[in-house]
LUMDO-162072 format. One record per residue (C-alpha): residue number from 0; residue in one letter; x, y, z. Coordinates in nm, 3 decimals. Each point is the difference from the previous one (the first is absolute). Example, Ala and Ser with C-alpha at 12.3 -4.5 7.8 and 13.67 -1.06 7.14 Angstrom:
<nodes>
<node 0; A; <1.230; -0.450; 0.780>>
<node 1; S; <0.137; 0.344; -0.066>>
</nodes>
This chain:
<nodes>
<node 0; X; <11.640; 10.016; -9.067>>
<node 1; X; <0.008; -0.357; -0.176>>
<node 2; X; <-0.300; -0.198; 0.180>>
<node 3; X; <0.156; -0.327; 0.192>>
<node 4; X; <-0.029; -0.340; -0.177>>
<node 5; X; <-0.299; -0.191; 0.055>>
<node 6; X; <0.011; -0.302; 0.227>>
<node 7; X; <-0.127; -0.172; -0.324>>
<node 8; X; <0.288; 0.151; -0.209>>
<node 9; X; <0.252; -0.065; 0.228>>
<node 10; X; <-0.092; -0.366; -0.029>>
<node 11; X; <0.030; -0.009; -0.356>>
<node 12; X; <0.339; 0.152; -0.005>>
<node 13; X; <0.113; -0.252; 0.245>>
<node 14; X; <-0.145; -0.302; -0.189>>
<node 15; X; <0.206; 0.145; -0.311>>
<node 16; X; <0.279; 0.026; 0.129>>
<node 17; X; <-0.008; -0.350; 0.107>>
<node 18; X; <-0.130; -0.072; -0.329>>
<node 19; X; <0.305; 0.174; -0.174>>
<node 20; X; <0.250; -0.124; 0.242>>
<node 21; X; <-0.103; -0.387; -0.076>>
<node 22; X; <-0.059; -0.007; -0.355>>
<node 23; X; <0.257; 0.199; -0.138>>
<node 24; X; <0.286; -0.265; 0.088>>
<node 25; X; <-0.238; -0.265; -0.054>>
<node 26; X; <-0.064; 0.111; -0.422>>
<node 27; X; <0.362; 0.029; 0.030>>
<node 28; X; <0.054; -0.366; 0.057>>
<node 29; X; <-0.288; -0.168; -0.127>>
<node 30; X; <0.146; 0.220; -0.375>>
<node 31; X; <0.299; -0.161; 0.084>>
<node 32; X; <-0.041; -0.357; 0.027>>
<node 33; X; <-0.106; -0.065; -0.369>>
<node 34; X; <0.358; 0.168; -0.082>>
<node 35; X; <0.133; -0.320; 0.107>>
<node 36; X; <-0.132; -0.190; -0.319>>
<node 37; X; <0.066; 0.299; -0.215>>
<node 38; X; <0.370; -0.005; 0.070>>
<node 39; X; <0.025; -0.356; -0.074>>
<node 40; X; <-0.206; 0.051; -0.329>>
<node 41; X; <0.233; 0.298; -0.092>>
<node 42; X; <0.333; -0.235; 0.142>>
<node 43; X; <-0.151; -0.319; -0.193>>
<node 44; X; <-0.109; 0.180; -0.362>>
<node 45; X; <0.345; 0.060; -0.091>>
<node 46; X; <0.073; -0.428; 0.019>>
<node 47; X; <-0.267; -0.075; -0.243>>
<node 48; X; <-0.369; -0.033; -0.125>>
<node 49; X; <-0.031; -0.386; 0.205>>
<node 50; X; <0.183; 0.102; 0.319>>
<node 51; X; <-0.249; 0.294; 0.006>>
<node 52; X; <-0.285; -0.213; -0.101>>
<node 53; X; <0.097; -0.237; 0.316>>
<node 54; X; <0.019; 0.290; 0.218>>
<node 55; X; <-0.350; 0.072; -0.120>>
<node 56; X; <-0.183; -0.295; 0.087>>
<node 57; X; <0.264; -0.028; 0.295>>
<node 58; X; <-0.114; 0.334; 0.173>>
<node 59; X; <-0.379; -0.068; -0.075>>
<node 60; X; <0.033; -0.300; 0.228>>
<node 61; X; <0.192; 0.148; 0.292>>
<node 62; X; <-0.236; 0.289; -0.008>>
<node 63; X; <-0.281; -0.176; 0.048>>
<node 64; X; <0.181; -0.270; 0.250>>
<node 65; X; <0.058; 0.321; 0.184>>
<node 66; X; <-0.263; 0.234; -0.019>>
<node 67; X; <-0.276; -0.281; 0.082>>
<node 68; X; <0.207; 0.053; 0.380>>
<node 69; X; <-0.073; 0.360; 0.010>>
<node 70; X; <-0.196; -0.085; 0.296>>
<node 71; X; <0.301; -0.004; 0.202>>
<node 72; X; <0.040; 0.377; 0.013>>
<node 73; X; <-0.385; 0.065; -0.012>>
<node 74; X; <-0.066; -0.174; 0.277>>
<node 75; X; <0.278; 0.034; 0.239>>
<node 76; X; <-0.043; 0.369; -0.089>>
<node 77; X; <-0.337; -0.019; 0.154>>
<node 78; X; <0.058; -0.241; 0.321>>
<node 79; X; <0.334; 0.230; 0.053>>
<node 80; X; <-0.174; 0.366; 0.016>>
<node 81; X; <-0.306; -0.122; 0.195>>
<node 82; X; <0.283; -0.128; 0.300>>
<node 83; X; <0.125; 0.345; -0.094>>
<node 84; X; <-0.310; 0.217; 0.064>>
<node 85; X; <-0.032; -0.252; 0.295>>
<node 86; X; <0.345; 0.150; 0.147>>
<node 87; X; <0.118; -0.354; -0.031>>
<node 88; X; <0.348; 0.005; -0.145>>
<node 89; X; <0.102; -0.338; 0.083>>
<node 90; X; <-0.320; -0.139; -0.090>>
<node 91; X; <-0.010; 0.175; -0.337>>
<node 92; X; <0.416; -0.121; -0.066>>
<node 93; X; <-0.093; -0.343; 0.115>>
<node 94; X; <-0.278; -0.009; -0.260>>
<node 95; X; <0.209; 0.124; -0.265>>
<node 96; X; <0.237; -0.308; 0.103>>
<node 97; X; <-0.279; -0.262; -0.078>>
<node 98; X; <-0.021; 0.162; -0.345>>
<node 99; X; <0.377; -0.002; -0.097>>
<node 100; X; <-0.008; -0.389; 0.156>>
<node 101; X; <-0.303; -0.068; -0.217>>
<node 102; X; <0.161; 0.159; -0.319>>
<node 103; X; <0.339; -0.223; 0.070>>
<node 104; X; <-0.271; -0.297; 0.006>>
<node 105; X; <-0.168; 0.110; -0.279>>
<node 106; X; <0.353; -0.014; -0.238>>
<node 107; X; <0.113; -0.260; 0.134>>
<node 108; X; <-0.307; -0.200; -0.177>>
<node 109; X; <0.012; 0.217; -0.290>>
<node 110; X; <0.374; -0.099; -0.058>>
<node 111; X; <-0.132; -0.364; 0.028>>
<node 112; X; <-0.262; 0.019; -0.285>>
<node 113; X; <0.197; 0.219; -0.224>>
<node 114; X; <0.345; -0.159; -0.044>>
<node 115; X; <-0.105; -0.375; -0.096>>
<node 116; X; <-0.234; 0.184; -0.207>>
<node 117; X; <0.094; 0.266; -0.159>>
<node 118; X; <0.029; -0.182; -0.363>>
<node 119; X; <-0.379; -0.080; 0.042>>
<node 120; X; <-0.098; 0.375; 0.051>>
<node 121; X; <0.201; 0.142; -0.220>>
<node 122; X; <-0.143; -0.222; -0.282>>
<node 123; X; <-0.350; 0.075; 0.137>>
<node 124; X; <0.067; 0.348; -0.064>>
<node 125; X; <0.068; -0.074; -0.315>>
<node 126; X; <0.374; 0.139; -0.053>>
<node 127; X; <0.159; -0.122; -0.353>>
<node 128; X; <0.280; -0.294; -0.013>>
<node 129; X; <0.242; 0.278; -0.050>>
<node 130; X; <-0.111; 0.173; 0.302>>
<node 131; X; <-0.096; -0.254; 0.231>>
<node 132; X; <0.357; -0.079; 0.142>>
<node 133; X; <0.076; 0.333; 0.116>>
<node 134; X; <-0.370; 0.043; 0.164>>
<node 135; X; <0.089; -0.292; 0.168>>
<node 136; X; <0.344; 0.097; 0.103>>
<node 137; X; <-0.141; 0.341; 0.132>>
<node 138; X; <-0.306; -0.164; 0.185>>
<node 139; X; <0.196; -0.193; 0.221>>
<node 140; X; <0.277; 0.189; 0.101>>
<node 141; X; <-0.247; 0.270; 0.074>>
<node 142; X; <-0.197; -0.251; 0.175>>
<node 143; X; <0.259; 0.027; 0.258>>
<node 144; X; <-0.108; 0.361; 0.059>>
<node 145; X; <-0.330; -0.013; 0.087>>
<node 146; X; <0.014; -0.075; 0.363>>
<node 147; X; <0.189; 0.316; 0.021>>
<node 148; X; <-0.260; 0.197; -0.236>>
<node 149; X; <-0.318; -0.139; 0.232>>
<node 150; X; <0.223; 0.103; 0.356>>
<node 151; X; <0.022; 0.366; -0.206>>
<node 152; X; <-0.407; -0.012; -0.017>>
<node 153; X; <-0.012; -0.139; 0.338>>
<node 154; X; <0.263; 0.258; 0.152>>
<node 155; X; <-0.141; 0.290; -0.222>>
<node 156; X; <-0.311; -0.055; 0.137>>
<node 157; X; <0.156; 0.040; 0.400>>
<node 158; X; <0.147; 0.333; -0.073>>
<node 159; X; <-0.328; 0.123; -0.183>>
<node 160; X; <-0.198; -0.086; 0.307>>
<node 161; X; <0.234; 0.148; 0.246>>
<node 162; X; <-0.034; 0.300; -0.238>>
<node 163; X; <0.320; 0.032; -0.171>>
<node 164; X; <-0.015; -0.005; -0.371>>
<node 165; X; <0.275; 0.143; -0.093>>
<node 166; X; <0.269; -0.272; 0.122>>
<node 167; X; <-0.197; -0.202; -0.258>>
<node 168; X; <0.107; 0.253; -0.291>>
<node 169; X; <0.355; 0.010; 0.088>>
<node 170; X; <0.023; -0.380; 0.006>>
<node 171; X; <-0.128; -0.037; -0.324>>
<node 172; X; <0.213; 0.300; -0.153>>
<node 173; X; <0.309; -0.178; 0.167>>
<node 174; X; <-0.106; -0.348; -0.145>>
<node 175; X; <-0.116; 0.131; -0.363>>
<node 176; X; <0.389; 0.190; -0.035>>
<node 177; X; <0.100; -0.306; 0.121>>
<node 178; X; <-0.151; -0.237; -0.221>>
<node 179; X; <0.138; 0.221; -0.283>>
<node 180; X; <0.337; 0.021; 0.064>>
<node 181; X; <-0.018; -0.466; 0.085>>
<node 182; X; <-0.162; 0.002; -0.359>>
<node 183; X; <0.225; 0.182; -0.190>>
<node 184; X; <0.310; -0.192; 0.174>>
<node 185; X; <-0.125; -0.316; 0.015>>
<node 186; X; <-0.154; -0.047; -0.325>>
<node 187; X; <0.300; 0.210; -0.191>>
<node 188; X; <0.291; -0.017; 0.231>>
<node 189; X; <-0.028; -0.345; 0.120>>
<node 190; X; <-0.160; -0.111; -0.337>>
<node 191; X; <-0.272; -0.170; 0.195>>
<node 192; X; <-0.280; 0.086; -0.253>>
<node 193; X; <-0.344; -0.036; 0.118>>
<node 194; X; <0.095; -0.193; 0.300>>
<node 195; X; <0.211; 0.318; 0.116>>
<node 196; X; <-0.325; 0.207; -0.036>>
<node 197; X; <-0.202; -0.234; 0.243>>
<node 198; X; <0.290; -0.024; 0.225>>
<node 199; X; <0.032; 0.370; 0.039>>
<node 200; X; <-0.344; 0.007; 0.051>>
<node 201; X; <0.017; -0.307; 0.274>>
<node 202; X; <0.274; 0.195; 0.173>>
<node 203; X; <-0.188; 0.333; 0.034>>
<node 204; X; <-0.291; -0.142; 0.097>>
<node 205; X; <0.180; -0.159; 0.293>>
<node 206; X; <0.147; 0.272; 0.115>>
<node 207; X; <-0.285; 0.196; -0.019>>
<node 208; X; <-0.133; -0.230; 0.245>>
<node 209; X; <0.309; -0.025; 0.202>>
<node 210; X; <-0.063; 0.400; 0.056>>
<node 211; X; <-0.375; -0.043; 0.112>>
<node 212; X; <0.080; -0.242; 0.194>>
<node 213; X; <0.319; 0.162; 0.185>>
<node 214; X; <-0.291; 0.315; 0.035>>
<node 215; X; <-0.304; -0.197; 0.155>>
<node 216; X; <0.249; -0.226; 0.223>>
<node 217; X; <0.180; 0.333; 0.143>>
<node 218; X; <-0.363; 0.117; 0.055>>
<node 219; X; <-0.083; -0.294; 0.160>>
<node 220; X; <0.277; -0.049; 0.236>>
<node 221; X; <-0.083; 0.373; 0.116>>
<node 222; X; <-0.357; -0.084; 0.120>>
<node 223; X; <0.077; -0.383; 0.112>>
<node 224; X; <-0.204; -0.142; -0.233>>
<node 225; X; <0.085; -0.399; -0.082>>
<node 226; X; <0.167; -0.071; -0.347>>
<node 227; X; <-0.103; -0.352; -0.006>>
<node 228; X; <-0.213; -0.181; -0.212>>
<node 229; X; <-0.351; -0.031; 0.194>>
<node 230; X; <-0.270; -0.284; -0.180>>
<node 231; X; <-0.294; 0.196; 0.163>>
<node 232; X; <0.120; 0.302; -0.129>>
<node 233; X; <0.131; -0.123; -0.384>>
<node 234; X; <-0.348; -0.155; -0.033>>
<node 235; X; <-0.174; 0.287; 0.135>>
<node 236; X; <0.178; 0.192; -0.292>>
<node 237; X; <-0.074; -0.245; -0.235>>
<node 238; X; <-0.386; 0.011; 0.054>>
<node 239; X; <-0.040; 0.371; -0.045>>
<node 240; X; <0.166; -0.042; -0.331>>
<node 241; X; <-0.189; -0.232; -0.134>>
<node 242; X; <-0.256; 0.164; -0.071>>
<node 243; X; <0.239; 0.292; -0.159>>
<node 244; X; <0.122; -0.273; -0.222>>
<node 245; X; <-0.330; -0.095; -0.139>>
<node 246; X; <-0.093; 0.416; -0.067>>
<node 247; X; <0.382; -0.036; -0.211>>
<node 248; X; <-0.062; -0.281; -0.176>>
<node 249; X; <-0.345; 0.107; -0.101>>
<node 250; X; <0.169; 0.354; -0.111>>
<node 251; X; <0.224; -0.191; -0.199>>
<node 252; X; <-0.272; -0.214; -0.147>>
<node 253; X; <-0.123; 0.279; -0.155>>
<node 254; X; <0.321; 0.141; -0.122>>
<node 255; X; <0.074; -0.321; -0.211>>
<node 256; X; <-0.374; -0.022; -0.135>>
<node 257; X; <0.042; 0.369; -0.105>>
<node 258; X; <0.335; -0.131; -0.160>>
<node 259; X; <-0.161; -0.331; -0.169>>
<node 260; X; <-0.255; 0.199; -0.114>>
<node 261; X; <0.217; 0.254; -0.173>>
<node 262; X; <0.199; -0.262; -0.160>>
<node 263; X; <-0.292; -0.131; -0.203>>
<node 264; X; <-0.052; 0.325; -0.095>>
<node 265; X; <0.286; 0.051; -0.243>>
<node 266; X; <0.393; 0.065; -0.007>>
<node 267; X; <-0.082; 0.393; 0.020>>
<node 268; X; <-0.265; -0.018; 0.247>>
<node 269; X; <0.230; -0.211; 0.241>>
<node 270; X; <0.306; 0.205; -0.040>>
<node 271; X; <-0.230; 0.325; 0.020>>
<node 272; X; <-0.135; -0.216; 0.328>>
<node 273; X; <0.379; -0.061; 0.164>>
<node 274; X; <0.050; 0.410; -0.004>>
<node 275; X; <-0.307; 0.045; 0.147>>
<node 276; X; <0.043; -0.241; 0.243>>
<node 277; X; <0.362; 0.135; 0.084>>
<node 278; X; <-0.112; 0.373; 0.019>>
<node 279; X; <-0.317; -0.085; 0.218>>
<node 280; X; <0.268; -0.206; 0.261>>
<node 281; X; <0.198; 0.324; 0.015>>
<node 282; X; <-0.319; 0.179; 0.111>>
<node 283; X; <-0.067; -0.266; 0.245>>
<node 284; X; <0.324; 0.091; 0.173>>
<node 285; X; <-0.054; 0.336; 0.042>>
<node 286; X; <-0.350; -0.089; 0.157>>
<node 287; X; <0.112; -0.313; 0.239>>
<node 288; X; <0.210; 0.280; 0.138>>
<node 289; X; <-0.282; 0.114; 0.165>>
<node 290; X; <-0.104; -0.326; 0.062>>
<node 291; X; <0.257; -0.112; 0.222>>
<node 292; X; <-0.050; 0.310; 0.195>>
<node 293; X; <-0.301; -0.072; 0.018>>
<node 294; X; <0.069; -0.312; 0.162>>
<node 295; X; <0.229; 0.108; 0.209>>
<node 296; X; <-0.192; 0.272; 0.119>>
<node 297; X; <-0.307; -0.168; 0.038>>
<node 298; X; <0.157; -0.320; 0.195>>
<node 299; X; <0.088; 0.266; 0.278>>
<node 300; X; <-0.270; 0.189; 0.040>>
<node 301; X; <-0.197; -0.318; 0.078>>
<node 302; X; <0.275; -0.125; 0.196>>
<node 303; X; <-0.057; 0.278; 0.231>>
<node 304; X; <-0.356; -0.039; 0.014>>
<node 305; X; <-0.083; 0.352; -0.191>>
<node 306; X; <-0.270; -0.161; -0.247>>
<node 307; X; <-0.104; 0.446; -0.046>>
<node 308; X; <0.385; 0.054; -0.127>>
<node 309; X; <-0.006; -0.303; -0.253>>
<node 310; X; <-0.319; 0.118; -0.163>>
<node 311; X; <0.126; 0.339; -0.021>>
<node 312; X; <0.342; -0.120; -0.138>>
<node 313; X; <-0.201; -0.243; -0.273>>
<node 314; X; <-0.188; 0.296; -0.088>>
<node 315; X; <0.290; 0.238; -0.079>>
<node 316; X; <0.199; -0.323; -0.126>>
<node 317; X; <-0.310; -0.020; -0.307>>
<node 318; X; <0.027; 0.370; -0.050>>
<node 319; X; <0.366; -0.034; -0.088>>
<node 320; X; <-0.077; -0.309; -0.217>>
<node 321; X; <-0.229; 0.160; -0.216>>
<node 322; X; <0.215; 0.342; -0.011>>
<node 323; X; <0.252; -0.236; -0.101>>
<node 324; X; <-0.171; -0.212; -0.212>>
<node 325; X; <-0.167; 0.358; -0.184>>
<node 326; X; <0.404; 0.116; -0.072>>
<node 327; X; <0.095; -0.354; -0.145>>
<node 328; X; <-0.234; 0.005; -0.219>>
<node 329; X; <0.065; 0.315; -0.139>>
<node 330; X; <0.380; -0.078; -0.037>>
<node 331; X; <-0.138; -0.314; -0.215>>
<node 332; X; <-0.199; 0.218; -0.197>>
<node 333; X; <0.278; 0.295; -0.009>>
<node 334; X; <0.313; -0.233; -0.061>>
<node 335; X; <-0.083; -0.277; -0.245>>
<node 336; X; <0.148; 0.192; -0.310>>
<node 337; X; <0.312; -0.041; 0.238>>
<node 338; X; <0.033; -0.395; 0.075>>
<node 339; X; <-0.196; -0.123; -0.281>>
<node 340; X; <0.264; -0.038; -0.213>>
<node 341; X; <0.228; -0.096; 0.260>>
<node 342; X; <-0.151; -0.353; -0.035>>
<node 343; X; <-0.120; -0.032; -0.342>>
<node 344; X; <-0.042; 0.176; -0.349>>
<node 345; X; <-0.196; -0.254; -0.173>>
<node 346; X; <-0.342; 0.198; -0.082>>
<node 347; X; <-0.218; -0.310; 0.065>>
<node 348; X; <0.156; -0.049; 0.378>>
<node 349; X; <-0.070; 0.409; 0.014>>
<node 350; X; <-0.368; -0.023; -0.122>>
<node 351; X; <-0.069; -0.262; 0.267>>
<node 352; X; <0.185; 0.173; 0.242>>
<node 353; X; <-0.131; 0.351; 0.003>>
<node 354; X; <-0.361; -0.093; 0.107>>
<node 355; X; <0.099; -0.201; 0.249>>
<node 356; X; <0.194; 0.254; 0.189>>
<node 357; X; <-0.306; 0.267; 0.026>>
<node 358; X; <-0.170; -0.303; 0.166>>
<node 359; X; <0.330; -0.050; 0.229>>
<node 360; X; <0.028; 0.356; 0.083>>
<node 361; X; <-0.384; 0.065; 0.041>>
<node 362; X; <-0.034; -0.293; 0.276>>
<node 363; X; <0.298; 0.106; 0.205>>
<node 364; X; <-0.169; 0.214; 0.233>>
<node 365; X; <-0.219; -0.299; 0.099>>
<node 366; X; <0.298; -0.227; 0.040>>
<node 367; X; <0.129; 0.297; 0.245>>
<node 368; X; <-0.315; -0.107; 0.155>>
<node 369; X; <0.085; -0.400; -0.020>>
<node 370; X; <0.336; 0.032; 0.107>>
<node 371; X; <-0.047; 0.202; 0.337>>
<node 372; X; <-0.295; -0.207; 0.141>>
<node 373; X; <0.212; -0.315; -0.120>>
<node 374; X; <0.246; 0.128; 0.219>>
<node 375; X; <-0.193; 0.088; 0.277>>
<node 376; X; <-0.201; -0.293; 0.057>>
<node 377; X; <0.319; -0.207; -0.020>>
<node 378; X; <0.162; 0.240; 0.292>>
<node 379; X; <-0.354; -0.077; 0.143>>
<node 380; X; <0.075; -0.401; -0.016>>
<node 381; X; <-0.346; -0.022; -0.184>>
<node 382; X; <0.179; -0.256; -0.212>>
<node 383; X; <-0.269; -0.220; 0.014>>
<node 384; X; <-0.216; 0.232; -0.165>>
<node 385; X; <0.232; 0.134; -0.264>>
<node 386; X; <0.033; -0.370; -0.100>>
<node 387; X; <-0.348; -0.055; -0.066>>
<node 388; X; <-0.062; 0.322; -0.174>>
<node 389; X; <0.311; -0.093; -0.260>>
<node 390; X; <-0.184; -0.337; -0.059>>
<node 391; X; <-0.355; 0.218; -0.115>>
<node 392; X; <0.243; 0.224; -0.170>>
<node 393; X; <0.176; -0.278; -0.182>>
<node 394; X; <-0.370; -0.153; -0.100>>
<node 395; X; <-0.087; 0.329; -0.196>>
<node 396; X; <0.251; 0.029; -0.148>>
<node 397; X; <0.082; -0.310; -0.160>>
<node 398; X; <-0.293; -0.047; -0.230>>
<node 399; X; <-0.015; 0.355; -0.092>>
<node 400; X; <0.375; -0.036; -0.123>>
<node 401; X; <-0.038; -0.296; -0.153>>
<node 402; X; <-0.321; 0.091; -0.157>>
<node 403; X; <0.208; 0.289; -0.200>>
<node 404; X; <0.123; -0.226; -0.270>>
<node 405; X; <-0.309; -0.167; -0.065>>
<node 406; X; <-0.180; 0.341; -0.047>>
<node 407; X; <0.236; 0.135; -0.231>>
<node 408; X; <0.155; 0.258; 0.226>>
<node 409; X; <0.383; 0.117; -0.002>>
<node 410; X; <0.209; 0.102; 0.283>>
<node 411; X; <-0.167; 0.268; 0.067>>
<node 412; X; <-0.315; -0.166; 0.118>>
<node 413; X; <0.242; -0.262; 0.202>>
<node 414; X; <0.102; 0.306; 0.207>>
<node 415; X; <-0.357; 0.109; 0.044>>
<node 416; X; <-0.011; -0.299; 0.139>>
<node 417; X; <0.284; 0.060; 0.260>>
<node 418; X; <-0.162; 0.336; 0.065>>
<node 419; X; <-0.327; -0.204; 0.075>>
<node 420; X; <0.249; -0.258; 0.247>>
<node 421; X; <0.128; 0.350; 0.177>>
<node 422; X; <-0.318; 0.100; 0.053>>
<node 423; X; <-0.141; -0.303; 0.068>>
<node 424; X; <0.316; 0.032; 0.315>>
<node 425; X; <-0.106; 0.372; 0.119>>
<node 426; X; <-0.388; -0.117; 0.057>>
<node 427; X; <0.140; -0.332; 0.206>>
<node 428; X; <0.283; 0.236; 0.237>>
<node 429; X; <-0.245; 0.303; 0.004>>
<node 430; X; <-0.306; -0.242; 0.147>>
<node 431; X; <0.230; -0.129; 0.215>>
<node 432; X; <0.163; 0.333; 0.139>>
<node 433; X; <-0.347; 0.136; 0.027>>
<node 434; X; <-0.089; -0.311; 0.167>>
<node 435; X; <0.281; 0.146; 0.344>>
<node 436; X; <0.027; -0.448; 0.039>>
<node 437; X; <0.370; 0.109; -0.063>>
<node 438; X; <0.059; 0.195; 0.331>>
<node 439; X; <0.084; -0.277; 0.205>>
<node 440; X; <0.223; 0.159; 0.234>>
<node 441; X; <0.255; -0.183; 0.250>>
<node 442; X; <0.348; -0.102; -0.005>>
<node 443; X; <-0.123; -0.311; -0.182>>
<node 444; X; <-0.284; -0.030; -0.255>>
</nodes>
């Protein structure tokens, strides 16, 4: 006869299941958001060389306007499960509330900086005269959106802490189809041009949000917990994303430095750069997947005061991050004959390219590593920390990109050097999940 499962095995199923159950939907959404921007790339190309152009350095700056928020769903996804774990549904809705209030704060001043100067970033971004008019056209009617696309991160982050990921997927299925079909009648039908494109986009974001929010206020209004806006509460929110917004805007430090750095390197070695840079985001996806279970999970664990089931979730969460990490890499390795020459057949861009993406695929299994502790510190709250650690990571990294022009080395050695920052980001999360200062349990960190 088959001997029983193991108390220990039995644990590990459990913990994958709830691994499989969150980050499945999750890779599903996160994969779809960036189909936003390639729908209006694919809608815009057949205008013209300048509108695209403008939707270039158009998208560049609502990206970033954006993503420098991603706090929102990080956090809130952390406060939210812990009031979960807790068995506090009210508390945990209420919290999510003071998110989605801060994000409608947050794009309200956003709007205010962008539209009187949109011009001024646009031409700091350096977009041609030809161009310039339609990046400005597209900035600000997008601009429009983004209180819509920061109460997404806000609301996204609710349902991920009460454990549902996969009304997060269907959303942003439902609002990618969307955006598609307001692009292709807008900008042809109604012979809007590029301002058709950002209005389809406005509109889709909008009622993307309109859905979350009809889902978290029906969810509310079940448990009695208060919709209004609560200062206490809003600036609670706001302080345990600060420190979230410093780790992001030290991540994206070292993102542009990489890309600065590239571009003095040569026209081959920064278009051989942009694939790399565009495959190694893809892989991120797949492993912030398990991130965001990982914060999910994590948050409620400690919410319900089991410090023993968060350390044996974090240590199951790394094993699937490096098994992860191990098969991306080989796909890298396995596939490039494949998508190479989707992006480029110039032999230069390929010589530059080819090393680069053995160093990519060789370094994945310790950003498996990076991405699961991220996310488990985060569902931790350990913000604080993961701020501070970004900064050191940020510091040794900068001068050893910047020292790869001055030593003669090519792209290959400036992605040694991101393989150095990733590293650099395992010691930092490994000290600090060896450290147990994470398992704070409580309803409230």
């Amino acid at each position: 006869m088959p001997q029983a499962p193991t108390r220990e095995q039995r644990s590990v199923r459990r913990h994958d299941r709830e691994i499989i159950a969150l980050a499945v939907p999750a890779f599903g959404a996160l994969v779809a958001e960036p189909l936003f921007v390639m729908v209006d790339s694919a809608v815009i190309g057949h205008l013209g060389t300048p509108q695209l152009a403008g939707l270039g350095v158009a998208a560049a700056l609502l990206t970033t306007a954006v993503s420098i928020f991603v706090f929102l769903a990080y956090a809130t996804t952390a406060a939210v499960a812990r009031r979960v774990g807790a068995g506090d549904l009210p508390a945990a809705i209420r919290q999510g509330m003071d998110g989605i209030w801060l994000a409608l704060l947050l794009g309200a001043a956003v709007i205010a900086v962008v539209l009187p100067t949109a011009p001024a970033l646009v031409d700091l971004f350096g977009a041609s005269p030809t161009a310039a008019p339609y990046a400005v056209t597209y900035l600000r009617i997008s601009a429009l959106g983004i209180p819509a696309m920061l109460i997404v991160l806000a609301a996204t982050g609710v349902l991920r802490g009460l454990q549902d990921t996969r009304t997060p997927l269907y959303v942003a299925v439902g609002g990618f189809a969307a955006n598609a079909a307001l692009n292709a009648t807008l900008v042809y039908g109604a012979g809007l041009g590029i301002a058709g494109s950002a209005w389809g986009t406005v509109i889709a974001q909008c009622t993307m949000a309109a859905v979350y929010l009809a889902v978290v206020i029906r969810g509310a209004r079940r448990h009695g917990a208060s919709l209004r806006p609560d200062a206490a509460g809003i600036r609670a929110c706001a302080q345990a994303g600060a420190p979230l917004l410093v780790r992001t805007l030290s991540l994206r430090a070292v993102l542009m430095i990489a890309t600065g750095v590239a571009a003095r390197l040569g026209d081959a070695d920064i278009a051989a750069h942009q694939i790399v840079l565009t495959l190694w985001s893809l892989l991120a996806f797949a492993l912030d997947a398990i991130a965001i279970a990982g914060q999910a999970i994590i948050g409620r664990y400690l919410g319900a005061d089991d410090p023993d089931g968060a350390r044996a979730a974090c240590r199951r969460m790394v094993q699937w991050g490096v098994a992860a990490g191990v098969v991306l890499g080989v796909l890298v390795v396995a596939a490039r004959p494949l998508f190479i020459p989707l992006f480029t057949t110039d032999p230069a861009v390929h010589g530059a390219l080819l090393p680069a993406l053995l160093v990519v695929a060789l370094t994945q299994p310790v950003a498996g590593v990076v991405f699961v502790l991220d996310g488990v510190l985060m569902g931790a709250g350990d913000g604080p920390y993961l701020a501070w650690a970004m900064l050191v990571v940020l510091a040794v990294f900068a001068p050893a990109a910047l020292l790869v022009p001055t030593l003669g080395g090519g792209l290959t050695a400036l992605w040694w050097a991101m393989a150095l920052m990733m590293a650099v980001r395992m010691a930092t999360l490994w000290l600090r999940t060896r450290s147990g200062r994470w398992l704070v349990t409580g309803a409230a960190r």
